[in-house]
mmCIF file of the N, C-alpha and C atoms, coordinates in Angstrom:
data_MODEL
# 
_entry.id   MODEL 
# 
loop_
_atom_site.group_PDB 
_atom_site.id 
_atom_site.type_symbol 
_atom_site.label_atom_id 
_atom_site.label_alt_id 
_atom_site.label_comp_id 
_atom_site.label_asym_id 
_atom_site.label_entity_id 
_atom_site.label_seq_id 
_atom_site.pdbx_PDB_ins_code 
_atom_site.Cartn_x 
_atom_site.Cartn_y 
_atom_site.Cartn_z 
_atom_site.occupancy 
_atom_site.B_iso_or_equiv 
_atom_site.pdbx_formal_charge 
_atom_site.auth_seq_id 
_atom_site.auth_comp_id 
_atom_site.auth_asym_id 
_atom_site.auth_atom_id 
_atom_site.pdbx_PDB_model_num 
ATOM 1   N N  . UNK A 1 1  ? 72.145 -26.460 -29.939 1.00 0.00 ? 1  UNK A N  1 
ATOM 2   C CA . UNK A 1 1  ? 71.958 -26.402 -28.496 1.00 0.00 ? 1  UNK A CA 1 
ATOM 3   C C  . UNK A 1 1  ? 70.608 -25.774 -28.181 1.00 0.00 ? 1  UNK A C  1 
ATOM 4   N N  . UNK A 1 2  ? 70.071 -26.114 -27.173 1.00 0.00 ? 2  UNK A N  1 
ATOM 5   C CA . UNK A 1 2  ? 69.271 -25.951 -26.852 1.00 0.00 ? 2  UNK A CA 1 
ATOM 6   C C  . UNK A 1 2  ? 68.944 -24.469 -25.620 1.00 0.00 ? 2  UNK A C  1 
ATOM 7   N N  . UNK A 1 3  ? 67.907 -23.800 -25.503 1.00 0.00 ? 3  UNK A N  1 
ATOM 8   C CA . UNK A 1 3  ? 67.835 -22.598 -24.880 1.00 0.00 ? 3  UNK A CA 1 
ATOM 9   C C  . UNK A 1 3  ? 68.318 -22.890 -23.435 1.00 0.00 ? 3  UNK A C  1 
ATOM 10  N N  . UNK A 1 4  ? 67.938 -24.007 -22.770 1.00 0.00 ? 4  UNK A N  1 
ATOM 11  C CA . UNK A 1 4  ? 67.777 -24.505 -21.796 1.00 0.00 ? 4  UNK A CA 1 
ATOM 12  C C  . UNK A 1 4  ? 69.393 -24.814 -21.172 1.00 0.00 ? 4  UNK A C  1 
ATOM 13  N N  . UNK A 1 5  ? 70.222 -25.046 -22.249 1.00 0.00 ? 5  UNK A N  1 
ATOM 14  C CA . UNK A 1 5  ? 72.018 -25.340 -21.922 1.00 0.00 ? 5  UNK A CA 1 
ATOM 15  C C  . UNK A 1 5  ? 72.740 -23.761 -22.021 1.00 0.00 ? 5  UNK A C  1 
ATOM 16  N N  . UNK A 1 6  ? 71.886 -22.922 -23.166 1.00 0.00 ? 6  UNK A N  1 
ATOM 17  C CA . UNK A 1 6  ? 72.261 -21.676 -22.930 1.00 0.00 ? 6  UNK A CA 1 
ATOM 18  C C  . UNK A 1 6  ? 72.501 -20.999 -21.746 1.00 0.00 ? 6  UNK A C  1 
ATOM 19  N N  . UNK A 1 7  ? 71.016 -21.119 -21.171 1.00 0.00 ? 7  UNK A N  1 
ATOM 20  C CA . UNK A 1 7  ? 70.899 -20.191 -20.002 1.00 0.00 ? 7  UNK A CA 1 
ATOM 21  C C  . UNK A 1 7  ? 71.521 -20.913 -18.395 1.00 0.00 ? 7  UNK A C  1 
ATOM 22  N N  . UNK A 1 8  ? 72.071 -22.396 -18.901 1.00 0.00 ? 8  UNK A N  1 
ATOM 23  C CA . UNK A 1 8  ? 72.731 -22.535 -18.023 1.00 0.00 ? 8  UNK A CA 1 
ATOM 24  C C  . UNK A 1 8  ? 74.154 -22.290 -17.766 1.00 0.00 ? 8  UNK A C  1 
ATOM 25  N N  . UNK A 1 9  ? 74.657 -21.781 -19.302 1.00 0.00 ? 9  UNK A N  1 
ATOM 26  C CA . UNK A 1 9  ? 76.072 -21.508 -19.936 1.00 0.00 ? 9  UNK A CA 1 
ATOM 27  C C  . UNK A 1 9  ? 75.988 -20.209 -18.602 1.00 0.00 ? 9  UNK A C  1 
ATOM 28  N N  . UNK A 1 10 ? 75.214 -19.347 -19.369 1.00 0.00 ? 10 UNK A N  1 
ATOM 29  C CA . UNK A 1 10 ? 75.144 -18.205 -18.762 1.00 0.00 ? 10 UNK A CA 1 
ATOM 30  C C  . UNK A 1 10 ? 75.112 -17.795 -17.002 1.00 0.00 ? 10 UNK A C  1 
ATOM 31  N N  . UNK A 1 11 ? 74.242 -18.676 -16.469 1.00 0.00 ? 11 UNK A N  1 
ATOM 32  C CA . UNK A 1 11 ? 74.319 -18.591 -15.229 1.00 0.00 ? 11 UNK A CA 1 
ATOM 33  C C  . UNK A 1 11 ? 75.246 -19.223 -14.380 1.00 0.00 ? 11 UNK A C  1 
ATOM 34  N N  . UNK A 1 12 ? 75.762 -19.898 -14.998 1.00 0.00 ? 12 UNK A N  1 
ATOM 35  C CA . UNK A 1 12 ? 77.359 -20.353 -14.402 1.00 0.00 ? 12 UNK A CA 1 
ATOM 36  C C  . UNK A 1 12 ? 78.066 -19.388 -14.688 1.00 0.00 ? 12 UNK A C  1 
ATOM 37  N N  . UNK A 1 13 ? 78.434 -18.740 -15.796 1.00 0.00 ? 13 UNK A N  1 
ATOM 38  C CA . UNK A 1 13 ? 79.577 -17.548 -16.256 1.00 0.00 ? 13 UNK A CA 1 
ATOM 39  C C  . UNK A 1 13 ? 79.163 -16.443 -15.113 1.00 0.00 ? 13 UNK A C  1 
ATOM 40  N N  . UNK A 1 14 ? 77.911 -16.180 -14.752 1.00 0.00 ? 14 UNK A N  1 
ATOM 41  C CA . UNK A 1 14 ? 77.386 -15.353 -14.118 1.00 0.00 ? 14 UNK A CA 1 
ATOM 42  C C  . UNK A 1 14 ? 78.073 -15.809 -12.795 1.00 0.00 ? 14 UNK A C  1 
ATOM 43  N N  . UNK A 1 15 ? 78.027 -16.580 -11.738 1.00 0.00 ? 15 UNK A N  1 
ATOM 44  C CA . UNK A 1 15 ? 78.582 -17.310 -10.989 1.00 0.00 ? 15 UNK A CA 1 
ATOM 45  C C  . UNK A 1 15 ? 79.759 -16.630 -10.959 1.00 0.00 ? 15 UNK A C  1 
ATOM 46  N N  . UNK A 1 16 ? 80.632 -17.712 -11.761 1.00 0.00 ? 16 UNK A N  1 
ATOM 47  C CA . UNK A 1 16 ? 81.894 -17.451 -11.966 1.00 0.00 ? 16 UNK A CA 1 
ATOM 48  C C  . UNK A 1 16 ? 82.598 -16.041 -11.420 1.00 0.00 ? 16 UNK A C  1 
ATOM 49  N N  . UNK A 1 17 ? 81.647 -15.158 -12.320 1.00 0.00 ? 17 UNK A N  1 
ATOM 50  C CA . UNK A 1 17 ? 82.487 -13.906 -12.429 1.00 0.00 ? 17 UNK A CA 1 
ATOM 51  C C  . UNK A 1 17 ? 81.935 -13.215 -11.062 1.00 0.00 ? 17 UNK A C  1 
ATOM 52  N N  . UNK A 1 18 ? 80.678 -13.500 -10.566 1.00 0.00 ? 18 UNK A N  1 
ATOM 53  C CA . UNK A 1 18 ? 80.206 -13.289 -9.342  1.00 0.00 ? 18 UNK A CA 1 
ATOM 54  C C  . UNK A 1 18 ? 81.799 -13.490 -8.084  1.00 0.00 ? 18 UNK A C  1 
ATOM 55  N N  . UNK A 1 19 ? 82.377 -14.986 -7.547  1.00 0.00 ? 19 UNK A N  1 
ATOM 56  C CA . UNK A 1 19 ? 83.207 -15.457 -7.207  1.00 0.00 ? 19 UNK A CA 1 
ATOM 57  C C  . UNK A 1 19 ? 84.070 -14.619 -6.873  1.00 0.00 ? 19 UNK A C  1 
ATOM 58  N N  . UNK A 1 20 ? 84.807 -14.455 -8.235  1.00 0.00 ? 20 UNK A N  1 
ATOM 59  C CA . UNK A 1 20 ? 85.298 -13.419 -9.191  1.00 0.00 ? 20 UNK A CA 1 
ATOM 60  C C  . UNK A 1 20 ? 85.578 -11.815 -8.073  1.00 0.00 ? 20 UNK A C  1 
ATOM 61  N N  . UNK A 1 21 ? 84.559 -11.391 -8.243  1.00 0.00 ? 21 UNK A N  1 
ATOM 62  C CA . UNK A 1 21 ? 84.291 -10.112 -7.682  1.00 0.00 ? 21 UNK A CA 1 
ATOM 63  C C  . UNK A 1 21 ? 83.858 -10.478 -6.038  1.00 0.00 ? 21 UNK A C  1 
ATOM 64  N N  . UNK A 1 22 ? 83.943 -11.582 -5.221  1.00 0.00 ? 22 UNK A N  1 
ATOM 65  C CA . UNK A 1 22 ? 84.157 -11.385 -4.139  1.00 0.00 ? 22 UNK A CA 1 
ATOM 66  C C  . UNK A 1 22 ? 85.672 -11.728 -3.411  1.00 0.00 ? 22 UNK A C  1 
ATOM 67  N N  . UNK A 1 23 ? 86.335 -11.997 -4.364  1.00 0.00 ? 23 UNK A N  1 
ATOM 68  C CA . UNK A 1 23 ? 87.788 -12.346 -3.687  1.00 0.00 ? 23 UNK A CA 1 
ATOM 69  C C  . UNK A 1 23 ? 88.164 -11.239 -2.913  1.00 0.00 ? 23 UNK A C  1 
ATOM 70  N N  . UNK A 1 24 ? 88.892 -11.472 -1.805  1.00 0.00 ? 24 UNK A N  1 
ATOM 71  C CA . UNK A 1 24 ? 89.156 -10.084 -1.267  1.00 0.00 ? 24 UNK A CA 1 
ATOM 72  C C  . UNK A 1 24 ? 90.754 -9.848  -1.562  1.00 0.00 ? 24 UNK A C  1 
ATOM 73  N N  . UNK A 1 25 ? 90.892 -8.419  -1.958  1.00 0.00 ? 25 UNK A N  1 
ATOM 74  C CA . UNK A 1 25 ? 91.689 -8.108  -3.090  1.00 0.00 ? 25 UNK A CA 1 
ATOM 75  C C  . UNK A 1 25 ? 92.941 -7.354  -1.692  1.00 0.00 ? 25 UNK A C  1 
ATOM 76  N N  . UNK A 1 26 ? 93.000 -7.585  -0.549  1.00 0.00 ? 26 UNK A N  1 
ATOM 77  C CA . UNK A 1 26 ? 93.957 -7.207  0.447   1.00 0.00 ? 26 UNK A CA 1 
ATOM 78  C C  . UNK A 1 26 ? 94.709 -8.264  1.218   1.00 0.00 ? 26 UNK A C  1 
ATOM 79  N N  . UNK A 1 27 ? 93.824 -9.367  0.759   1.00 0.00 ? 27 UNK A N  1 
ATOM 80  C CA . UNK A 1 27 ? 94.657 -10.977 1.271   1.00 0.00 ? 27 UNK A CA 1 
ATOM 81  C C  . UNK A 1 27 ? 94.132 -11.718 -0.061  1.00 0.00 ? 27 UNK A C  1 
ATOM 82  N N  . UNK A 1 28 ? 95.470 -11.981 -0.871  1.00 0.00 ? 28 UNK A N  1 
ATOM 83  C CA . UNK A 1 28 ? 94.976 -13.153 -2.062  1.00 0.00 ? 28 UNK A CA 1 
ATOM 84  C C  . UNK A 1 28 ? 95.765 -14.430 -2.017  1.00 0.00 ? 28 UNK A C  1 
ATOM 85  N N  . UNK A 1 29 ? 95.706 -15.104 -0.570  1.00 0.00 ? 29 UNK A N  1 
ATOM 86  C CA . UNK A 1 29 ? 96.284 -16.396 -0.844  1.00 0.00 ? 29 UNK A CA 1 
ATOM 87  C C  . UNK A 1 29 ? 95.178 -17.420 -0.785  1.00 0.00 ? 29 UNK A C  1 
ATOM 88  N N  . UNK A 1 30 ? 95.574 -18.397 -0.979  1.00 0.00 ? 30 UNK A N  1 
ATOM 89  C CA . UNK A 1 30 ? 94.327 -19.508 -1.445  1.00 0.00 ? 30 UNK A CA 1 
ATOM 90  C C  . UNK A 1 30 ? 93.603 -19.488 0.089   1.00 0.00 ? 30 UNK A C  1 
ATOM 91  N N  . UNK A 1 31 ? 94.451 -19.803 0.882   1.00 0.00 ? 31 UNK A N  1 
ATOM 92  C CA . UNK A 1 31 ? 93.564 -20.512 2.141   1.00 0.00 ? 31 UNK A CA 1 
ATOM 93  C C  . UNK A 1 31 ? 92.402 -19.319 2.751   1.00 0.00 ? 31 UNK A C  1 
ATOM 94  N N  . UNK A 1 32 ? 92.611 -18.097 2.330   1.00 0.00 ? 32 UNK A N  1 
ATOM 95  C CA . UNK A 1 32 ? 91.998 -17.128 2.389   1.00 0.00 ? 32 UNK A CA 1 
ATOM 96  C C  . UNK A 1 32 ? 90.615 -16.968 1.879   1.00 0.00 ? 32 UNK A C  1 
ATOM 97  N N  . UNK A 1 33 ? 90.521 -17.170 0.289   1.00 0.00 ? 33 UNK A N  1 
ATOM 98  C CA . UNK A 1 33 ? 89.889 -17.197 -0.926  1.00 0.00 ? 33 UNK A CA 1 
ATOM 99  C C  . UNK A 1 33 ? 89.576 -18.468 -1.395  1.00 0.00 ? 33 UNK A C  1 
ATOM 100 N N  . UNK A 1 34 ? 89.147 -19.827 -0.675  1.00 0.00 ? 34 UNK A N  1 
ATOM 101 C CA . UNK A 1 34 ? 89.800 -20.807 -1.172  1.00 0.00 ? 34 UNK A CA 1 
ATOM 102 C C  . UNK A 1 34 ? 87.916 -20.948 -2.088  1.00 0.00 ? 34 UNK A C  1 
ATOM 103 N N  . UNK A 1 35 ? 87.070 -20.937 -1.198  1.00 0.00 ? 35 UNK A N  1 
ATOM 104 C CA . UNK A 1 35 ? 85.501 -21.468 -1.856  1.00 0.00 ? 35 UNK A CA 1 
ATOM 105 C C  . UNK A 1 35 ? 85.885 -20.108 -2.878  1.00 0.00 ? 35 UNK A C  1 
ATOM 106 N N  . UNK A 1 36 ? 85.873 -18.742 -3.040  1.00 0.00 ? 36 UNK A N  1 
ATOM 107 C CA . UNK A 1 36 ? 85.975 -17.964 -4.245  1.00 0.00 ? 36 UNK A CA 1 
ATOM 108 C C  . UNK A 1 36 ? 86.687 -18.634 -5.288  1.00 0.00 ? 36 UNK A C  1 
ATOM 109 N N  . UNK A 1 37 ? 87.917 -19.186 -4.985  1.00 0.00 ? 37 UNK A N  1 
ATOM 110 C CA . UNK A 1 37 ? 88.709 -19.505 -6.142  1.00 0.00 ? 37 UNK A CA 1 
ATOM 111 C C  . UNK A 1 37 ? 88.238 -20.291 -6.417  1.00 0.00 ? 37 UNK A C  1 
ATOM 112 N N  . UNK A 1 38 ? 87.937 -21.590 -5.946  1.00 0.00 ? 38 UNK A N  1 
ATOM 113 C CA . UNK A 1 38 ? 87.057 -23.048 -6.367  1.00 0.00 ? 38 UNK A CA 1 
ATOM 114 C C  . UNK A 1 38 ? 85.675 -22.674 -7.189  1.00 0.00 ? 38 UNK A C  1 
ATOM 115 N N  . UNK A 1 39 ? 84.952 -21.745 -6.677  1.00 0.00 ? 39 UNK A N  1 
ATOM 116 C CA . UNK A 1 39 ? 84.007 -21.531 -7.378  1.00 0.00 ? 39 UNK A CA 1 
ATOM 117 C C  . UNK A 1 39 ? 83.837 -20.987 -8.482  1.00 0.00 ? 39 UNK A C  1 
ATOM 118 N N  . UNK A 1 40 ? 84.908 -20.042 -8.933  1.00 0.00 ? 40 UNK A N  1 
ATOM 119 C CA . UNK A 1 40 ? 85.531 -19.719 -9.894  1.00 0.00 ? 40 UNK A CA 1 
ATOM 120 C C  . UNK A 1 40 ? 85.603 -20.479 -11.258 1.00 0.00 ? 40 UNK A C  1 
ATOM 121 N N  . UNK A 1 41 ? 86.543 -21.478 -10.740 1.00 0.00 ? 41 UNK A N  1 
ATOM 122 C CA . UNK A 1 41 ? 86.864 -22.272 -11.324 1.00 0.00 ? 41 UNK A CA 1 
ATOM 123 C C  . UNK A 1 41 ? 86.282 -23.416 -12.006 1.00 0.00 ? 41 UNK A C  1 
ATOM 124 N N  . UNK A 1 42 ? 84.716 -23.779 -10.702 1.00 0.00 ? 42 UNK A N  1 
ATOM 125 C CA . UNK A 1 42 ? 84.174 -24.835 -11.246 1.00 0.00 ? 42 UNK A CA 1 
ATOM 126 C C  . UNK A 1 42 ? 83.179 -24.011 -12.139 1.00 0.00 ? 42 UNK A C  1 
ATOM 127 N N  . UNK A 1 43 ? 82.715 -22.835 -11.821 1.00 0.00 ? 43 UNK A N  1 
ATOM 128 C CA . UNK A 1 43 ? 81.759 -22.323 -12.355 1.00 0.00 ? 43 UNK A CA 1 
ATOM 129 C C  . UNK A 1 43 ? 82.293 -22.314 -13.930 1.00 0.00 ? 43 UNK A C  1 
ATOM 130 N N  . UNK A 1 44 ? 83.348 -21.788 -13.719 1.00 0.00 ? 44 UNK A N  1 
ATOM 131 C CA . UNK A 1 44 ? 83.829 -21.281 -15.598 1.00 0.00 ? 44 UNK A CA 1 
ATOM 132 C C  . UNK A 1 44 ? 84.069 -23.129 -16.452 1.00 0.00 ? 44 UNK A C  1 
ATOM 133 N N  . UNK A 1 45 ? 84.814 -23.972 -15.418 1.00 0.00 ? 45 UNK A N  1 
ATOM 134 C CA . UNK A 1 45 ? 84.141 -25.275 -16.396 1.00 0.00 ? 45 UNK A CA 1 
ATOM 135 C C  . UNK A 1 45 ? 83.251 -25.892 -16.406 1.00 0.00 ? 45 UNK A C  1 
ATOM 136 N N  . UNK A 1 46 ? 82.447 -25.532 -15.330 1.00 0.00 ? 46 UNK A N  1 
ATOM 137 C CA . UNK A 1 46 ? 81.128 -25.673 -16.300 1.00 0.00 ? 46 UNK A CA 1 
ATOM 138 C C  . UNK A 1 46 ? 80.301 -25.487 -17.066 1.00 0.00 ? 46 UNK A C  1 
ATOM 139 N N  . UNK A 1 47 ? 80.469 -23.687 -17.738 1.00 0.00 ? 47 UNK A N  1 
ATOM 140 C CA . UNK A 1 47 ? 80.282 -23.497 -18.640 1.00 0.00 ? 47 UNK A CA 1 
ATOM 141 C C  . UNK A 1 47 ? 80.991 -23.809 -19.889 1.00 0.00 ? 47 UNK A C  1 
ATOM 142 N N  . UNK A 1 48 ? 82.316 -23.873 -19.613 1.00 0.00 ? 48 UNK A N  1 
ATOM 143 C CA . UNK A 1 48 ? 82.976 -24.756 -20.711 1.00 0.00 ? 48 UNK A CA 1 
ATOM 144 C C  . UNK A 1 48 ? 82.371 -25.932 -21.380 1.00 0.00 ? 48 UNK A C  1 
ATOM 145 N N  . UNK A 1 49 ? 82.054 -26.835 -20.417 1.00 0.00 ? 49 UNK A N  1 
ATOM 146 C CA . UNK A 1 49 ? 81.887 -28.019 -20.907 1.00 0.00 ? 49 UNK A CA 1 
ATOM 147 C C  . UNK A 1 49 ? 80.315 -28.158 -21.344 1.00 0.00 ? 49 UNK A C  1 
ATOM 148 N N  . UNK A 1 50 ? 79.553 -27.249 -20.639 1.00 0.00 ? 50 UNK A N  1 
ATOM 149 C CA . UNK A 1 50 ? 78.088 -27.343 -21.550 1.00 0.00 ? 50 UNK A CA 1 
ATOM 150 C C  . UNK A 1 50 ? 78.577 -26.887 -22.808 1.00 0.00 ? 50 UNK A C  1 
ATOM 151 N N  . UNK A 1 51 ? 79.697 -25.678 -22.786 1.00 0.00 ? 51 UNK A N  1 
ATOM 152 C CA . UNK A 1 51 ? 79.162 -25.127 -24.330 1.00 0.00 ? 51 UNK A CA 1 
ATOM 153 C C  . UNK A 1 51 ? 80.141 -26.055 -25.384 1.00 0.00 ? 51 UNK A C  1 
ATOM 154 N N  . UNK A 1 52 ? 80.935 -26.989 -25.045 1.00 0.00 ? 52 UNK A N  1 
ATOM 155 C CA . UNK A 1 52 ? 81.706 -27.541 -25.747 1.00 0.00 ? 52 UNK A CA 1 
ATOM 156 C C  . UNK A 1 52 ? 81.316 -28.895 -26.001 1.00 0.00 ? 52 UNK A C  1 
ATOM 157 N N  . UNK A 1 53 ? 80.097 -29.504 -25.026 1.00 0.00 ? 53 UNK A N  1 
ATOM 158 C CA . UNK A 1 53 ? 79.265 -30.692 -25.024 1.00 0.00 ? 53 UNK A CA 1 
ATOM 159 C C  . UNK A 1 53 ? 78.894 -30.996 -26.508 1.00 0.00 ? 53 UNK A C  1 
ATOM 160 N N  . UNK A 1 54 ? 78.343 -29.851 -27.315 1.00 0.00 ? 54 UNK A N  1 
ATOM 161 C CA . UNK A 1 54 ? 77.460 -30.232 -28.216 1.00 0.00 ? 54 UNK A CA 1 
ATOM 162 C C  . UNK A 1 54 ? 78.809 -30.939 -29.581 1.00 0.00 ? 54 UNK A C  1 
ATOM 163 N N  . UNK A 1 55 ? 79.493 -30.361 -29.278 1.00 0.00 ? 55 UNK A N  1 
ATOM 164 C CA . UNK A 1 55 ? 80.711 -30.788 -30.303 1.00 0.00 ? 55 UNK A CA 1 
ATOM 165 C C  . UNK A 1 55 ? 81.451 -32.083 -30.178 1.00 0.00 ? 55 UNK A C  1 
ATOM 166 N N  . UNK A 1 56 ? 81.600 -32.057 -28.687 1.00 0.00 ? 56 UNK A N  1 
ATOM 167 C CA . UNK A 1 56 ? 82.091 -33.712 -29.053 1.00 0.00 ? 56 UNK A CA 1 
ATOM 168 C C  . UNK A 1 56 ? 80.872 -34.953 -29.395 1.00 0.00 ? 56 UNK A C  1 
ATOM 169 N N  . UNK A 1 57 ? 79.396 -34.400 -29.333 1.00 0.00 ? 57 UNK A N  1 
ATOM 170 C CA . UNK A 1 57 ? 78.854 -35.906 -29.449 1.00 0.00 ? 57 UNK A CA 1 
ATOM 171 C C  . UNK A 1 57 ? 77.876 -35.298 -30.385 1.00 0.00 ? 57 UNK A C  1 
ATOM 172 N N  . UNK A 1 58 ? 78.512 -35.143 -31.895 1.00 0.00 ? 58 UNK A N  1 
ATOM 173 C CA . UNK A 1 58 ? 77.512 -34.268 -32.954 1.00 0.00 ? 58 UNK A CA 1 
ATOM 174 C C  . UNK A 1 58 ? 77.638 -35.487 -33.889 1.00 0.00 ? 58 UNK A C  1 
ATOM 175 N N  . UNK A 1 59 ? 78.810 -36.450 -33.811 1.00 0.00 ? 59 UNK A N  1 
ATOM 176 C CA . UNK A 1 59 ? 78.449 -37.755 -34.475 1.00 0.00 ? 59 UNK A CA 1 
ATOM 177 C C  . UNK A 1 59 ? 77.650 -39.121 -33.923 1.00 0.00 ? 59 UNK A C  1 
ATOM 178 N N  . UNK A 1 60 ? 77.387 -38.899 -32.141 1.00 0.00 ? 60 UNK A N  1 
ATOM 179 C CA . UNK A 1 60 ? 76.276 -40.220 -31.970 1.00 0.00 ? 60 UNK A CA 1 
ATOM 180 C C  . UNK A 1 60 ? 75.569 -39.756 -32.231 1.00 0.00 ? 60 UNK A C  1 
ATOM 181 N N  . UNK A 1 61 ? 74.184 -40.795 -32.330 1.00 0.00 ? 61 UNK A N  1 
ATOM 182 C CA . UNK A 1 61 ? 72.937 -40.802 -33.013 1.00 0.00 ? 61 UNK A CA 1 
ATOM 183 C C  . UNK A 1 61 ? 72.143 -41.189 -31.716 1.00 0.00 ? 61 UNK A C  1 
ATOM 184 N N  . UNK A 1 62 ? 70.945 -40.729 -31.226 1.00 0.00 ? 62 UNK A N  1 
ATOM 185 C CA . UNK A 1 62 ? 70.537 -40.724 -30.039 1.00 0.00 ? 62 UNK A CA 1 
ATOM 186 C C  . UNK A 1 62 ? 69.598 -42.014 -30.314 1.00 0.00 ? 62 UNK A C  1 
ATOM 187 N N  . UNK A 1 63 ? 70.126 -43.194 -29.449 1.00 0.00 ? 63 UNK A N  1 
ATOM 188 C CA . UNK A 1 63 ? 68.680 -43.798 -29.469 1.00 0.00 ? 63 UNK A CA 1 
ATOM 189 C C  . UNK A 1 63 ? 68.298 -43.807 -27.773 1.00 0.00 ? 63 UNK A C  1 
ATOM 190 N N  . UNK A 1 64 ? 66.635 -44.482 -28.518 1.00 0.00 ? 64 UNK A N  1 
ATOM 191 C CA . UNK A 1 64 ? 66.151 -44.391 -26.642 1.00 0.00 ? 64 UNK A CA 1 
ATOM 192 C C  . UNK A 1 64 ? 65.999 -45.917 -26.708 1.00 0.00 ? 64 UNK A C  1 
# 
C-alpha cells in the first residue's frame, strides 16, 4: 500500500472517532444523532475497505 491510502486510512479513522466524540451522550436515539452515527459508520468503512482493498486484488495484474 501505498502512503497516500495510509493517510487516508487514517483520516477517516480520525473522522470516525471525531463523530464518535460528538454524539450527545444525554439523548442517544438515532433521530437525535442520526449524521454522528452515519458518519461514524461510513467513516470506519471506509477505512475498512481502503485497508482491506489491497488484499482482495493482490492476484490481478494491472494493465493499462
Amino acid at each position: 500500500m501505498n502512503i497516500y491510502r495510509w493517510a487516508l486510512i487514517i483520516i477517516a479513522a480520525i473522522v470516525g472517532i471525531g463523530n464518535i466524540m460528538l454524539i450527545d451522550k444525554n439523548n442517544l436515539s438515532f433521530e437525535n444523532n442520526v449524521f454522528e452515527y452515519l458518519g461514524s459508520v461510513s467513516m470506519f468503512g471506509v477505512s475498512i475497505w481502503l485497508a482491506t482493498q489491497n488484499l482482495f486484488h493482490k492476484n490481478e495484474k494491472k494493465s493499462f
